[in-house]
N, C-alpha and C positions, 0 to 999 in steps of 0.2 A: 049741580045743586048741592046745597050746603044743609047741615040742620046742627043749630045751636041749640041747647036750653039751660037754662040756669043764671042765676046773676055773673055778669061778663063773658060767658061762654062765647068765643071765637067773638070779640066783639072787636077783632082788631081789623078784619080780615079783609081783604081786599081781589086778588086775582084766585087766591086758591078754589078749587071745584072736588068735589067728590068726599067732604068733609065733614064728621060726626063729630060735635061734644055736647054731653051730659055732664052739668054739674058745673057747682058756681067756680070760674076762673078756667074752667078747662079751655085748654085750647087758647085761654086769652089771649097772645101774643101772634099766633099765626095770621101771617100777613097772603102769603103765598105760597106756603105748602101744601100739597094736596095730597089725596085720597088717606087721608091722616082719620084716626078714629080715637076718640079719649070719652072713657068714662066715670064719674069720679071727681070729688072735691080736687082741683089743681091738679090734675091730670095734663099730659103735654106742659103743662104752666108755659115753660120759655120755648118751646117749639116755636121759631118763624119762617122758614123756609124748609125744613125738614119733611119728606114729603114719606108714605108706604108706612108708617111707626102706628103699632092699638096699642093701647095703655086701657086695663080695665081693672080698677082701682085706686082708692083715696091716695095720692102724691106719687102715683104711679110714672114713670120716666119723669117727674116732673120739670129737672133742668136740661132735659137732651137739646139738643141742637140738630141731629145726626140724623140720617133714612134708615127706614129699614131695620126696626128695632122693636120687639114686642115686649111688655108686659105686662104680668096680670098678678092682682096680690096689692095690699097696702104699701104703697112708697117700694115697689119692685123695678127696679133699676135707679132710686130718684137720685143716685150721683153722679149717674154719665152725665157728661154734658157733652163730648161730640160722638165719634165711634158709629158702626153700623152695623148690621146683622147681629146682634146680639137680643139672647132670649134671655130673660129673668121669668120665675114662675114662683111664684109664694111671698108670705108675709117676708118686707124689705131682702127679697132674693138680689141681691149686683146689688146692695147700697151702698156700698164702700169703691163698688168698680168709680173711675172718674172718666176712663178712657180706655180705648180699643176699640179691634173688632171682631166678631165674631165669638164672643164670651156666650158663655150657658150658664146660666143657676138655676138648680132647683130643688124648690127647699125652702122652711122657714130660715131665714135669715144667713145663705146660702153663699159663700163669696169664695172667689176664687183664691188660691194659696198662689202669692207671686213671689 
């Protein structure tokens, strides 16, 4: 079972199951990823196949692609776009990260020194 809400929230979606978004655009693109959770204006946004990723907060992961990846905080991780196991925690924590795996931030605006 799935549960949308919001204008476009998971309105792409097709085989995915086990699926949470709240908030207008979350989740819009998810086709077939599953057990996915986004809360939050454009939340997940470009998630389509990316499956096990919470996002709770406004542009939270919003370009990931990738599994297995948490955040929470406004726009905390929203520059990954592939990458997995990676935790971002606070206002834009990982928003500069674009890729990897397994990155930590925590913190407001939190990024890792490469």
């Amino acid at each position: 079972n799935n549960t949308g809400v919001g204008i476009n929230a998971m309105d792409a979606i097709t085989t995915a199951d086990g699926t949470t978004a709240i908030g207008n655009n979350a989740l819009s693109k998810v086709t077939t990823g599953a057990s996915n959770t986004a809360v939050g204006v454009q939340a997940l946004l470009d998630n389509v196949s990316g499956t096990q990723n919470t996002s709770i907060g406004g542009y939270g992961l919003a370009n990931v692609t990738g599994s297995y990846n948490t955040g929470a905080g406004y726009s905390a991780g929203m520059g990954v776009i592939g990458g997995a196991y990676n935790t971002f925690l606070g206002r834009q924590a990982g928003d500069n990260v674009t890729t990897g795996d397994g990155n930590v931030c925590i913190g407001s605006n939190a990024d890792p020194a490469f």
